[in-house]
C-alpha positions as CSV (number, residue, x, y, z in Angstrom):
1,X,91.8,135.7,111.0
2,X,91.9,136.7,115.0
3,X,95.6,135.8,116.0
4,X,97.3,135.7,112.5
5,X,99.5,138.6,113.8
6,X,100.6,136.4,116.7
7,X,101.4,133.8,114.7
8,X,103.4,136.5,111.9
9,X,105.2,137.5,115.2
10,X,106.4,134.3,116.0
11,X,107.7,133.1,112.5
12,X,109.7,136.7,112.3
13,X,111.5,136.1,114.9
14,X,112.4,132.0,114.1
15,X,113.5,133.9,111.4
16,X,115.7,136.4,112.5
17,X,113.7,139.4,111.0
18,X,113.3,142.8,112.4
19,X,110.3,144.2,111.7
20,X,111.5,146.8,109.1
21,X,113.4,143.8,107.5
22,X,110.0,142.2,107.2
23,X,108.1,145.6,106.0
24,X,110.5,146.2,103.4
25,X,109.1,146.8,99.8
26,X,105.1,145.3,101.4
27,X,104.2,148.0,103.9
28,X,104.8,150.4,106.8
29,X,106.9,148.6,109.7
30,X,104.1,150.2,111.9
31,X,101.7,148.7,109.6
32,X,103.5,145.5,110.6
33,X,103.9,146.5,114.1
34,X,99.8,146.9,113.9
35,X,99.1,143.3,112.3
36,X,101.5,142.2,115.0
37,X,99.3,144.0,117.5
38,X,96.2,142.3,116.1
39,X,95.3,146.1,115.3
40,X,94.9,145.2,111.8
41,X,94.3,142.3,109.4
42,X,96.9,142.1,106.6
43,X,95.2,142.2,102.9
44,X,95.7,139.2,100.8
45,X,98.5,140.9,99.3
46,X,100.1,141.7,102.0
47,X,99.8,138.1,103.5
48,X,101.5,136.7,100.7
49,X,104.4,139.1,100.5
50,X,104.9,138.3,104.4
51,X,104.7,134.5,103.3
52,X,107.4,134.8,101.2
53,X,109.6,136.3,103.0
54,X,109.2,134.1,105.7
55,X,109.0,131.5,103.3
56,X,105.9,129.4,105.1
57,X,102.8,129.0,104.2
58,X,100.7,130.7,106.9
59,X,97.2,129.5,105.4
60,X,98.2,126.0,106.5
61,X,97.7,127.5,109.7
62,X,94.4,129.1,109.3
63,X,92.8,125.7,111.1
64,X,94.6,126.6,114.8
65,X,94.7,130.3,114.7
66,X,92.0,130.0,117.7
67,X,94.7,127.6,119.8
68,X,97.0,129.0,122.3
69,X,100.3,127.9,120.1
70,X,99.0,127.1,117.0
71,X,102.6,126.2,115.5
72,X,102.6,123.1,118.3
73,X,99.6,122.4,117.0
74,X,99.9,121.6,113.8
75,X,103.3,120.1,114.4
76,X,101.3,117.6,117.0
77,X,98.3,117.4,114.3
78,X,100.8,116.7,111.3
79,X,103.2,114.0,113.9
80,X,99.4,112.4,114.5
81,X,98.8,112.1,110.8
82,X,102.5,110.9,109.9
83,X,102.3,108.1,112.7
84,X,99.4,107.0,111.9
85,X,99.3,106.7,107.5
86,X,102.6,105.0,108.7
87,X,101.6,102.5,111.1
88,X,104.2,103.8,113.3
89,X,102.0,102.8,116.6
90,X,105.4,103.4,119.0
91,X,105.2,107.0,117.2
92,X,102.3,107.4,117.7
93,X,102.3,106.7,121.4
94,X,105.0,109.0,122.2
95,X,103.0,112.0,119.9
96,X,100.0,111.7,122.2
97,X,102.0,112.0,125.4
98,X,103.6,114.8,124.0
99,X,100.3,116.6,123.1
100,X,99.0,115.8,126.5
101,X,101.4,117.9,128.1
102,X,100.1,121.1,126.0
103,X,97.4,122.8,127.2
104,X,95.9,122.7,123.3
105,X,95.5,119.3,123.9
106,X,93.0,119.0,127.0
107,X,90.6,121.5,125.8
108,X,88.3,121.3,122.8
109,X,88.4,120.9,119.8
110,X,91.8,119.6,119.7
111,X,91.2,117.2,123.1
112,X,89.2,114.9,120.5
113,X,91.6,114.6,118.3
114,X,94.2,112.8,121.7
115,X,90.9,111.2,122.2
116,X,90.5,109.6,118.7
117,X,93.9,108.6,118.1
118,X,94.6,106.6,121.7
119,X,91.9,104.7,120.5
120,X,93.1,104.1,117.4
121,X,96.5,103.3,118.6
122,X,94.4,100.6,121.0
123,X,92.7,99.4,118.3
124,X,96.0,99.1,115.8
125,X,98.0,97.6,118.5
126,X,98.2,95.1,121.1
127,X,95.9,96.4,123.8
128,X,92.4,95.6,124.8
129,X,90.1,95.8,121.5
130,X,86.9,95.3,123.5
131,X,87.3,98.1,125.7
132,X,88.7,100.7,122.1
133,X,85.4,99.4,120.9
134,X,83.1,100.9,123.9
135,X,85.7,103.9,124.1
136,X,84.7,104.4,119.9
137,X,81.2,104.0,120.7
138,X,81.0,106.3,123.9
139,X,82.6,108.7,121.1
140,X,79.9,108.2,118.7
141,X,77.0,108.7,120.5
142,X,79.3,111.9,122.0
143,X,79.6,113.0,118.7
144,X,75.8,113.1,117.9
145,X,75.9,109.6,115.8
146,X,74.6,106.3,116.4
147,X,76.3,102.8,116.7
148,X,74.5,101.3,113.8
149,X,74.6,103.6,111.3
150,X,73.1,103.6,107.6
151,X,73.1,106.2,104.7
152,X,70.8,108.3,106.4
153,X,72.9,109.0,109.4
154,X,75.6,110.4,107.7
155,X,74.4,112.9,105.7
156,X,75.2,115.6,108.2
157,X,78.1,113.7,109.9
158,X,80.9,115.6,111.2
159,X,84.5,115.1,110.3
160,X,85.4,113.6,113.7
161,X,82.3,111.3,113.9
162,X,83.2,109.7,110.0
163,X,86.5,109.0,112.0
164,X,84.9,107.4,114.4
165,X,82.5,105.7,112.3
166,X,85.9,104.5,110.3
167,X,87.2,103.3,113.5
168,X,84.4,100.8,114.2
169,X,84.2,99.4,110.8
170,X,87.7,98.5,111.3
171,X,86.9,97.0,114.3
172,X,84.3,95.1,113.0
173,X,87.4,94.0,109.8
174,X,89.5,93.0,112.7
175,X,87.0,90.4,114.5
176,X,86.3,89.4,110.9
177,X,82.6,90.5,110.6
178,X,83.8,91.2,107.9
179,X,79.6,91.5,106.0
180,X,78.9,94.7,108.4
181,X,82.6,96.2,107.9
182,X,82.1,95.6,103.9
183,X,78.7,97.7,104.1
184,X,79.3,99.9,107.4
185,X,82.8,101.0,104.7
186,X,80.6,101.1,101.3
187,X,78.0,103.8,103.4
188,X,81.2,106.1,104.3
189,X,82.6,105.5,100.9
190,X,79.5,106.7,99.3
191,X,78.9,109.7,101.8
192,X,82.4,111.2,100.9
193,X,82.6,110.4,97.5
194,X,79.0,112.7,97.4
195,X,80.7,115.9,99.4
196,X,81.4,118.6,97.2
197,X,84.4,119.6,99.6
198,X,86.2,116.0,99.4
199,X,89.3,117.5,99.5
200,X,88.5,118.3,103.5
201,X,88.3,114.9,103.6
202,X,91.2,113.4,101.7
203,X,92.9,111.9,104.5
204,X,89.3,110.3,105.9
205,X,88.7,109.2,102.3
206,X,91.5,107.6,101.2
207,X,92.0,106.2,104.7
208,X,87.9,104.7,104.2
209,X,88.7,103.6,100.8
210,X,91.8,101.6,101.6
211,X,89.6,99.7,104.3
212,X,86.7,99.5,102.5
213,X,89.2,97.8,99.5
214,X,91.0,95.3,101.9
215,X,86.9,94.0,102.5
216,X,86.0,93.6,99.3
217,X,89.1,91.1,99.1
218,X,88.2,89.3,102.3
219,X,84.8,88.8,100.9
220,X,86.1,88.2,97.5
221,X,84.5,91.1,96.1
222,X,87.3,91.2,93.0
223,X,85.7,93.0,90.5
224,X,84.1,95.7,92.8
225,X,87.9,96.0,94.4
226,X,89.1,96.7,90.9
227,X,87.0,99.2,90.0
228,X,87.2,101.1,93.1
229,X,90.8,100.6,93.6
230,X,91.4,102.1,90.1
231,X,89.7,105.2,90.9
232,X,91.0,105.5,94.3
233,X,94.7,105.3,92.3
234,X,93.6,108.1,89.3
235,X,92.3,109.8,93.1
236,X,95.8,109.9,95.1
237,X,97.5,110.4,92.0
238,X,95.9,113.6,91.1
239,X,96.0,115.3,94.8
240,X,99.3,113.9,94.8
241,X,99.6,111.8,97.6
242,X,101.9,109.0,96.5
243,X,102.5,108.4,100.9
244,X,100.4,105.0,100.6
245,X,100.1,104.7,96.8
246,X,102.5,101.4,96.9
247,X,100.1,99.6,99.4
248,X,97.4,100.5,96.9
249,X,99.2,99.0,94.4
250,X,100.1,95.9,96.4
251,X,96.3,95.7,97.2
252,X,95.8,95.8,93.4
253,X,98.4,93.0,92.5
254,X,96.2,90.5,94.8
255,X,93.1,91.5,93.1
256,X,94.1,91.2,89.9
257,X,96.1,88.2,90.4
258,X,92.7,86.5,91.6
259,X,91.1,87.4,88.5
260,X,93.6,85.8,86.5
261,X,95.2,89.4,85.2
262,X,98.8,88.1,85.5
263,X,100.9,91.0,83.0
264,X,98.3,93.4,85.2
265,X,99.4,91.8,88.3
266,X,102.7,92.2,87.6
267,X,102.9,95.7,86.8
268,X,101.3,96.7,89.5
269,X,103.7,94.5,92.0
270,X,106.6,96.2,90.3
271,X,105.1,99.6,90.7
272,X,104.2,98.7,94.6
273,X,108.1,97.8,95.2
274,X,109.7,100.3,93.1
275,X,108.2,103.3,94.8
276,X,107.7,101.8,98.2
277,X,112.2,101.7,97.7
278,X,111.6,105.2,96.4
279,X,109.4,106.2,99.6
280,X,111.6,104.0,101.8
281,X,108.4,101.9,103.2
282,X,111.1,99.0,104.1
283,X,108.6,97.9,106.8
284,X,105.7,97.2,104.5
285,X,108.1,96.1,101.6
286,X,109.2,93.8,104.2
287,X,105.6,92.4,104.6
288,X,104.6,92.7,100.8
289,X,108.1,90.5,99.8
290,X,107.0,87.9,102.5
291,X,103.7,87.0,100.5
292,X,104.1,83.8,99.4
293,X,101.3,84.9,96.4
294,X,104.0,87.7,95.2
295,X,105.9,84.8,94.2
296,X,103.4,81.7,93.2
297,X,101.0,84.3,91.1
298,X,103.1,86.6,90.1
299,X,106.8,86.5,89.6
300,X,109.0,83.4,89.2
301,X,110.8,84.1,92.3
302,X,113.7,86.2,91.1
303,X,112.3,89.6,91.6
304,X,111.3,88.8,94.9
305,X,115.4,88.1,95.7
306,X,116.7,90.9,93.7
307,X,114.3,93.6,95.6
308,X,114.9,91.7,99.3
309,X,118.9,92.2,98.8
310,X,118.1,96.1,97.8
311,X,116.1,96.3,100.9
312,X,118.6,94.7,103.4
């Protein structure tokens, strides 16, 4: 816990708190002045009081206590995430010249993570694809991995190489290889669905499962896309993470619509649109409502007007 008392410091004062205000009915205010200090560790107890008085979580911290400003770099950490479960490339682009400024940012660990998202930006955007691909491969064999991986090789994978290993097979989806994205995808799937600490990995995960779905139904791999997507749905729904549940769902009206599930196929269109209004995802609704197969498959047309007027 080296630097939580730095970190207690600098949410008092955002606060406004003296600290006897903050000491009050936990402790000492030289106890406080102590934890402060970096004198003494705070018990559990103690922690928790602190957090609620200055109502923030402070274990969601834990991760950059080592950093120099560990608040920016969470901010920067959770603006990274944000952009990118968004697609929000422009974002995303001004988040990583925003980190590079911080000195957090060009050291390790938190230099890889710049690192990994420029070339995922690259890779999502318009630039150069080729040259992503041998900056994710440098990064790779960096990271201790190889470039064609099997089960094997992941077994003691770190989180930043199954990243990386994420960002290839979706380079491999976007050249349309898609055979070695479909099983580079089904390796990672496999390897996270095995670790007993998959809630580390829920972004990774759900991130690998969404790809490793949107192959199965370039390969026509319907039956294998429903029964994964199913449990990827009973997965986000359970953490919760509802952030990309509706293009889950719109994943799942095109797979069951090719298996001839209509009434299933519905349903899960209307639960796509309806909370993609309710999360405000107007830029993928926008996408989902221009799919001609919405309307041939699915609905008869009208729903598709009705929802594009409450979007506009």
């Amino acid at each position: 816990m080296d630097n939580i008392g730095r970190l207690i410091r600098r949410f008092r004062l955002l606060k406004g708190l003296t600290q006897n205000e903050l000491a009050e009915g936990l402790c000492s205010s030289k106890y406080i002045y102590y934890i402060e200090k970096e004198q003494r560790y705070p018990s559990i107890n103690i922690l928790r009081g602190i957090m609620n008085k200055l109502n923030v979580d402070l274990f969601e911290y834990f991760p950059y206590l080592d950093s120099e400003a560990p608040i920016l770099v969470k901010e920067m950490m959770d603006e990274f995430s944000r952009c990118s479960q968004n697609s929000d490339l422009s974002g995303l682009e001004r988040a990583i010249t925003r980190a590079e400024k911080l000195n957090d940012f060009s050291t390790e660990p938190w230099i890889n993570e710049v690192n990994f998202y420029k070339s995922s930006l690259v890779l999502k955007g318009n630039g150069d694809k080729e040259k992503a691909y041998e900056t994710i491969k440098e990064n790779i064999i960096m990271h201790g991995g190889v470039i064609s991986f099997g089960e094997r090789d992941l077994r003691n994978a770190t989180r930043i190489l199954i990243r990386y290993y994420n960002l290839q097979s979706m380079y491999y989806g976007l050249i349309e290889d898609f055979e070695k994205a479909t099983l580079q995808y089904k390796y990672l799937y496999e390897e996270l669905r095995s670790r007993n600490e998959i809630g580390t990995y829920q972004a990774i995960y759900i991130s690998v499962t969404m790809n490793y779905i949107n192959c199965l139904y370039a390969t026509e791999t319907y039956n294998k896309m429903l029964e994964i997507g199913e449990e990827l749905i009973i997965y986000m729904c359970s953490i919760p993470s509802t952030d990309r549940l509706h293009v889950v769902y719109y994943l799942m009206t095109l797979c069951n619509s090719k298996l001839g599930h209509i009434e299933i196929a519905r349903d899960y269109a209307r639960k796509c649109m309806y909370l993609g209004l309710g999360l405000n995802k107007i830029y993928d609704l926008n996408i989902f409502t221009d799919d001609d197969s919405l309307n041939q498959f699915v609905f008869d047309g009208s729903f598709i007007v009705n929802l594009k007027e409450q979007i506009n």
